[in-house]
BANUDREN-443659 format. One line per field, with one value per residue (C-alpha): y, z, x. Coordinates in Angstrom, 2 decimals, always signed. Last residue first. Layout:
<torros>
v = Y,... $
w = Z,... $
u = X,... $
</torros>
This chain:
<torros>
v = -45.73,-42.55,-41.22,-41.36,-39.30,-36.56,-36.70,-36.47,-33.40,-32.04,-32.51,-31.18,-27.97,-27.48,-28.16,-25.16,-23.03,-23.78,-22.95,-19.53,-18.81,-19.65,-16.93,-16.94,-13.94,-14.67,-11.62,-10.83,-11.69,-9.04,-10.00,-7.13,-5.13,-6.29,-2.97,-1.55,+0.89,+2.06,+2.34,+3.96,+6.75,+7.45,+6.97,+10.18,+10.11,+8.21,+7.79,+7.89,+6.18,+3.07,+0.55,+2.01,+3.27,+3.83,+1.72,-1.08,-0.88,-0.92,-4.50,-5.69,-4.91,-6.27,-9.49,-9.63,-9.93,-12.95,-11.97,-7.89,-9.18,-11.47,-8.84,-5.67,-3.76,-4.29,-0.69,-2.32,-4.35,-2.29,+1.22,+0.82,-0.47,+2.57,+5.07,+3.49,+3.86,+7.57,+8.13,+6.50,+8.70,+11.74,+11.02,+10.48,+13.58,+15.26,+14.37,+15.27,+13.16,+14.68,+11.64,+9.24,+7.09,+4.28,+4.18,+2.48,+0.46,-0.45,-3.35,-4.55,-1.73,+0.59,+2.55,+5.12,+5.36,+7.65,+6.52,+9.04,+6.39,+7.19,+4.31,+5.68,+9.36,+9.66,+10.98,+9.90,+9.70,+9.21,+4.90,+2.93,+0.36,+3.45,+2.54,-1.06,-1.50,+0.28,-1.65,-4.97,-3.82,-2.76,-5.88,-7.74,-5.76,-6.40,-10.27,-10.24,-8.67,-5.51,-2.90,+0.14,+2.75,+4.26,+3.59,+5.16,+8.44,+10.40,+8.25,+6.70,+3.16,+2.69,+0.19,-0.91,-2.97,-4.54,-6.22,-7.70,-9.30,-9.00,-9.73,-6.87,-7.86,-5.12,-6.15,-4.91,-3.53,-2.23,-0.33,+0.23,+2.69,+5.09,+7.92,+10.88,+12.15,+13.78,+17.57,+18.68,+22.18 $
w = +40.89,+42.19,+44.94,+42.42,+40.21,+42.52,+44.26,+40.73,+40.11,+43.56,+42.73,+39.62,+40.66,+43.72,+41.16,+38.95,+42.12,+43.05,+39.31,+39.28,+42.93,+41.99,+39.09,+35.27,+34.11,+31.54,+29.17,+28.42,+24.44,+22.07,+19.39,+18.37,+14.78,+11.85,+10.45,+7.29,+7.80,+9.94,+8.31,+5.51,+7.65,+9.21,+5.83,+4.45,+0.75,-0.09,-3.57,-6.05,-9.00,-10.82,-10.00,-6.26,-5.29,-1.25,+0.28,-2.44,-1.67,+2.07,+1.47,-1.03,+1.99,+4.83,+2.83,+1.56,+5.38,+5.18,+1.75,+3.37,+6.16,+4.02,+1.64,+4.17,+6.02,+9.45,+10.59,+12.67,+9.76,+9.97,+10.59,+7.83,+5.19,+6.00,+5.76,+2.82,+1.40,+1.89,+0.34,-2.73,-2.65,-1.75,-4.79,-7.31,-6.13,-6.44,-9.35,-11.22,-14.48,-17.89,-17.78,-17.76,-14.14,-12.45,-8.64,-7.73,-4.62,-4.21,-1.73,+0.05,+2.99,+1.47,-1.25,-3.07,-6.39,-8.83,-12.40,-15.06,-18.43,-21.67,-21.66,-18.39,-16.68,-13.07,-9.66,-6.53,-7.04,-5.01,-4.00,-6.92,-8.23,-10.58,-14.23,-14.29,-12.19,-14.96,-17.64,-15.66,-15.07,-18.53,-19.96,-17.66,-18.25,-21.67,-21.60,-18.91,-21.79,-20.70,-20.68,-22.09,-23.77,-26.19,-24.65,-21.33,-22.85,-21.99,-18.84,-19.33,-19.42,-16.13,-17.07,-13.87,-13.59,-10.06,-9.28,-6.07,-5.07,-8.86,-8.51,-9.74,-7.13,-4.74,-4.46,-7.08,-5.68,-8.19,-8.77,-12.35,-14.33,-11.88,-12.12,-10.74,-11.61,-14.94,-15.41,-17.05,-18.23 $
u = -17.00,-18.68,-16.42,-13.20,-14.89,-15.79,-12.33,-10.48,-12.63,-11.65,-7.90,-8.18,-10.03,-7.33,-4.70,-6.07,-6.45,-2.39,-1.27,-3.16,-1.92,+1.17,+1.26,+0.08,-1.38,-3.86,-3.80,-7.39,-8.41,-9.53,-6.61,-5.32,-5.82,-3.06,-2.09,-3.08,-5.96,-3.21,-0.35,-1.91,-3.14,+0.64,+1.80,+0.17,-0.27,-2.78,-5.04,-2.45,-4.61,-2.85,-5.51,-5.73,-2.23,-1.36,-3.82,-3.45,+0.48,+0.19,-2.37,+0.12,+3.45,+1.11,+0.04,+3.87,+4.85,+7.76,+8.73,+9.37,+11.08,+13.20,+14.15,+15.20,+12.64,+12.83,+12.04,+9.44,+7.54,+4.52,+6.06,+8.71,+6.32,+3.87,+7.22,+7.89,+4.81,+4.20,+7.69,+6.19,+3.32,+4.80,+7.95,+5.26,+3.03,+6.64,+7.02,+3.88,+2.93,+4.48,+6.76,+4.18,+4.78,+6.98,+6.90,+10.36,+11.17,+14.88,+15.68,+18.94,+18.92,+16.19,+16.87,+14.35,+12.70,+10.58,+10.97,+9.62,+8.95,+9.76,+12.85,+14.03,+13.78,+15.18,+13.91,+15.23,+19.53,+22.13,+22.22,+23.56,+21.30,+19.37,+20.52,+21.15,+18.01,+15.80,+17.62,+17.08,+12.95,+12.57,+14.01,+11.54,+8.51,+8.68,+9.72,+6.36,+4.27,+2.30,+4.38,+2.47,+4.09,+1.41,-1.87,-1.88,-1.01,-4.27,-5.42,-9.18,-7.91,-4.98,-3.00,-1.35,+1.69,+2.64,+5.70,+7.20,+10.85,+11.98,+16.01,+19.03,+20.97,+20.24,+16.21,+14.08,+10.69,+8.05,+5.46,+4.29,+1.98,+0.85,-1.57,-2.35,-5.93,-6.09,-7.19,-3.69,-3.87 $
</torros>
């Protein structure tokens, strides 16, 4: 019986070209086969990373064993994101938390999530990540939560409506100010 928490070894998003847009390895130290395939050198992760793309950059698949490593991945417009695990790790916990992130991705960038969205909010797309995996641990699975704890809160400032009779009080006060000055030269 397996008694280890789920665990993670890599995240990563390859855009359709084959291209690194974000990488994260994780080594996590008390897991029972986190010692034998680790990728820890970037040539390593690299040449895992083109093979990896070589083998999933056409859309059909979710679930697909690589190099003694169970790769969990899903397409998004021009980017692939890929949980990598151990192969005796759960799937579907995999597939949860990964489709848990990209549901949290989708709902902070407005269903914008192609390349240059994702670049232009990498704080939002780290901070979604570090919800969803903690130093290689699966600790979210529900994207509505992650989304969230994630999401920028609002400013606590009034809207300042601006109307004529906005614009005709701020001339009064200038014109009175002007007045005031004017009377004590």
């Amino acid at each position: 019986m397996n008694l280890s928490l789920y665990t993670v070894s890599a995240f990563l998003i390859i855009d359709t070209d084959g291209h690194r847009v974000l990488a994260k390895y994780y080594h996590p130290k008390g897991h029972p086969n986190g010692e034998s395939k680790k990728l820890t050198t970037l040539k390593e992760q690299r040449a895992f990373e083109k093979g990896l793309f070589q083998k999933t950059k056409k859309a059909g698949g979710d679930i697909i064993l690589y190099d003694s490593h169970l790769a969990v991945y899903k397409h998004s417009l021009d980017l692939i994101f890929y949980i990598i695990g151990d192969p005796s790790e759960n799937e579907l916990m995999l597939h949860a938390a990964l489709v848990a992130f990209s549901d949290a991705v989708h709902m902070l960038l407005r269903n914008q999530v192609e390349k240059r969205g994702v670049l232009e909010n990498l704080d939002l797309v780290l901070l979604c990540l570090d919800e969803t995996i903690d130093d290689g641990i699966i600790v979210d699975t529900d994207s509505t939560s992650i989304a969230s704890r994630v999401s920028r809160p609002k400013a606590d400032t009034t809207d300042i409506v601006i109307n004529e009779q906005t614009l005709l009080s701020a001339y009064q006060t200038v014109k009175e100010k002007m007045q005031q000055r004017i009377g004590q030269l």
